[in-house]
C-alpha positions in Angstrom: -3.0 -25.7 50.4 -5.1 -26.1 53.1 -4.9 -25.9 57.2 -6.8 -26.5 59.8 -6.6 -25.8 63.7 -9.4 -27.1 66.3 -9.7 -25.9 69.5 -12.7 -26.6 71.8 -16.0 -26.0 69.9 -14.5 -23.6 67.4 -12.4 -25.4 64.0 -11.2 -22.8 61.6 -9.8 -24.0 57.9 -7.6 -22.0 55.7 -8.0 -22.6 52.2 -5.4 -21.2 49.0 -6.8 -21.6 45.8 -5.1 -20.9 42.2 -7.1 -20.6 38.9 -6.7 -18.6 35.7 -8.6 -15.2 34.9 -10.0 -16.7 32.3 -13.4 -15.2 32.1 -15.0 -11.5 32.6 -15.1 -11.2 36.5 -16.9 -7.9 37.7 -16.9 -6.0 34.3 -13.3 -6.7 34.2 -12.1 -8.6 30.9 -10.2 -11.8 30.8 -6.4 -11.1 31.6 -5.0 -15.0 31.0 -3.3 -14.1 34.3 -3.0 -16.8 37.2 -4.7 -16.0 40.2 -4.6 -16.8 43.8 -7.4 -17.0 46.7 -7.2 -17.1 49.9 -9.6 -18.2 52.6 -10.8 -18.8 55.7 -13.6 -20.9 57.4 -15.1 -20.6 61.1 -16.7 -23.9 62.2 -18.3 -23.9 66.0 -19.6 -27.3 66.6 -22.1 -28.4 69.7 -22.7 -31.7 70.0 -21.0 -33.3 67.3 -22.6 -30.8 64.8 -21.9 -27.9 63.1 -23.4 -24.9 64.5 -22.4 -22.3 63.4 -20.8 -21.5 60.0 -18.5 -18.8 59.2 -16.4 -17.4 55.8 -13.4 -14.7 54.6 -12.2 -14.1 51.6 -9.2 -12.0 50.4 -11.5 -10.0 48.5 -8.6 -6.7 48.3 -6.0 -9.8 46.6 -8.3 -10.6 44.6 -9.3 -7.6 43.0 -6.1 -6.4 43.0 -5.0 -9.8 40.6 -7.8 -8.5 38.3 -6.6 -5.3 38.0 -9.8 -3.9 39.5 -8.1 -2.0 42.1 -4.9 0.6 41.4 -1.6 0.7 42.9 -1.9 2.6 46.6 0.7 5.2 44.6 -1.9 5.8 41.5 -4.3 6.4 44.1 -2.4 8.8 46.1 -2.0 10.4 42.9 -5.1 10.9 41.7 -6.6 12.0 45.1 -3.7 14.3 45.4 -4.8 15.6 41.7 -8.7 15.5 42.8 -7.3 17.8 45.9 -5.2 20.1 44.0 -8.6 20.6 41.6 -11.3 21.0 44.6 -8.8 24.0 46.5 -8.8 25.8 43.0 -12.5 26.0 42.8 
């Protein structure tokens, strides 16, 4: 999927890629699981030219897909655990 919105010198493109996790990514083992990435592109164009080049990735969805990155509630947990462990010293 793919978007795109121009306004004066400045184009911006949103891209949505899909794939497969089909390779280690990170120290993180194949899952088989499909993926998606999201994207976005900052053009600024000056005389019929590109300029000035720009790029975002969903990096947080993407690590998330992987399994790189826990649930918000196992983290609360274990920083609430970490806490508990840090007053008691």
């Amino acid at each position: 999927m793919c978007s795109i919105v121009a306004e004066n010198d400045l184009v911006v493109v949103f891209l949505n890629g899909s794939g497969t996790h089909q390779g280690e990514f990170h120290g993180i083992p194949p899952t088989m699981k499909p993926m998606n990435i999201r994207s976005a592109e900052l053009y600024k164009i000056e005389n019929e030219r590109i300029t000035g080049h720009w790029y975002e990735m969903d990096q947080h969805n993407l690590w998330k897909q992987t399994g790189a990155l826990i649930s918000e509630d196992v983290n609360k947990e274990l920083m609430d655990a970490r806490n508990s462990i840090d007053h008691a010293l």
